[in-house]
Every structure is written in structure tokens, then in C-alpha cells.
N, C-alpha and C positions, 0 to 999 in steps of 0.2 A: 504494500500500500504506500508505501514510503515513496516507491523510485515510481508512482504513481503521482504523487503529491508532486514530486518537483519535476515531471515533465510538463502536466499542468500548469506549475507557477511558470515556466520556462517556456510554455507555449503562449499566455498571457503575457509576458515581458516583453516576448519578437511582435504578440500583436500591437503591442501599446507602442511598440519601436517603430514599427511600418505603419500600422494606420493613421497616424498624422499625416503622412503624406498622401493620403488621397479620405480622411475623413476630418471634415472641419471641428466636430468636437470630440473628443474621446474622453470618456472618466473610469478612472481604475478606482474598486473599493473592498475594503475586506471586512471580516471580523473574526478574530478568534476570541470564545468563550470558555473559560475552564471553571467546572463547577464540585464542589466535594463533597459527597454523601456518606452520612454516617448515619446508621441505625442498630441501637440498642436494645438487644434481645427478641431478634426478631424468631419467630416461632414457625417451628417446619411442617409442612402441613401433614408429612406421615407419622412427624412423631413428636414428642411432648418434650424433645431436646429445645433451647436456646439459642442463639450463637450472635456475637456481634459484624454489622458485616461494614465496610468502610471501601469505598472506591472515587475516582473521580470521572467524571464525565466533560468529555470535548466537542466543541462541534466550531468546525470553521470552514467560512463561507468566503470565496472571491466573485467580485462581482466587475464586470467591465460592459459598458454603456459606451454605444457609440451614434453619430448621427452622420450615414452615408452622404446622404442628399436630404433635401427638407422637405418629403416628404418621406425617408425611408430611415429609421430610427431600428438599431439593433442590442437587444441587450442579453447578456449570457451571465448564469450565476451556478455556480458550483458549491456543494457542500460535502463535505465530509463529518459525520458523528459517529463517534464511542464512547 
């Protein structure tokens, strides 16, 4: 997923490098989120055990918006979560 991720980010950098020259407005945007979840004694449902369980959660999004011609507006958004 990784060498995934950066041919992605690597195919977005050549678009944002070349569409200037034949798109008059281009805008690059991202977000990455990291989130951590912790729950105490959470209860299994075949058995009467316990257990604590702690992970964290990603989810990140590029987005790139382009405007061909004025009447022809292109927008492309990528995400990845875990």
C-alpha cells in the first residue's frame, strides 16, 4: 500500500507540474487525520472474558481541482483509511 501511496502522491506532483501549462487554475489539497481509540473492558461476545483494546485510526485524502477551459472544471480526490 505504501509504494501505492507514493506513486499516487508522484503522479499528482507531475500533474500539478504540467497542468499549468495548459490549465489556467489548478489547486492541490490534502488532509491527513490520525485518531486514537481506547476502550476499557470491552466484553466478547462468546465469552464473559474482558480485555482492553487501544488502536489508532488514519484516513488521508489528496484532492486536486483543476479548471480546463470555462466551461470544463475537473476534480479528482483520493483516500486512503485504517
Amino acid at each position: 500500500m505504501k509504494k501505492i501511496l507514493i506513486a499516487v502522491f508522484a503522479a499528482i506532483l507531475t500533474a500539478a507540474w504540467v497542468l499549468p501549462a495548459m490549465a489556467a487554475d489548478v489547486k492541490i489539497g490534502g488532509e491527513l487525520r490520525e485518531r486514537g481509540i481506547w476502550v476499557d473492558n470491552e466484553k466478547q461476545t462468546d465469552t464473559t472474558q474482558t480485555r482492553n483494546v487501544n488502536y489508532i485510526e488514519q484516513r488521508l485524502r489528496l484532492n486536486v481541482a483543476a479548471e480546463l477551459e470555462s466551461n470544463v472544471k475537473v476534480f479528482v480526490s483520493l483516500q486512503d483509511s485504517r
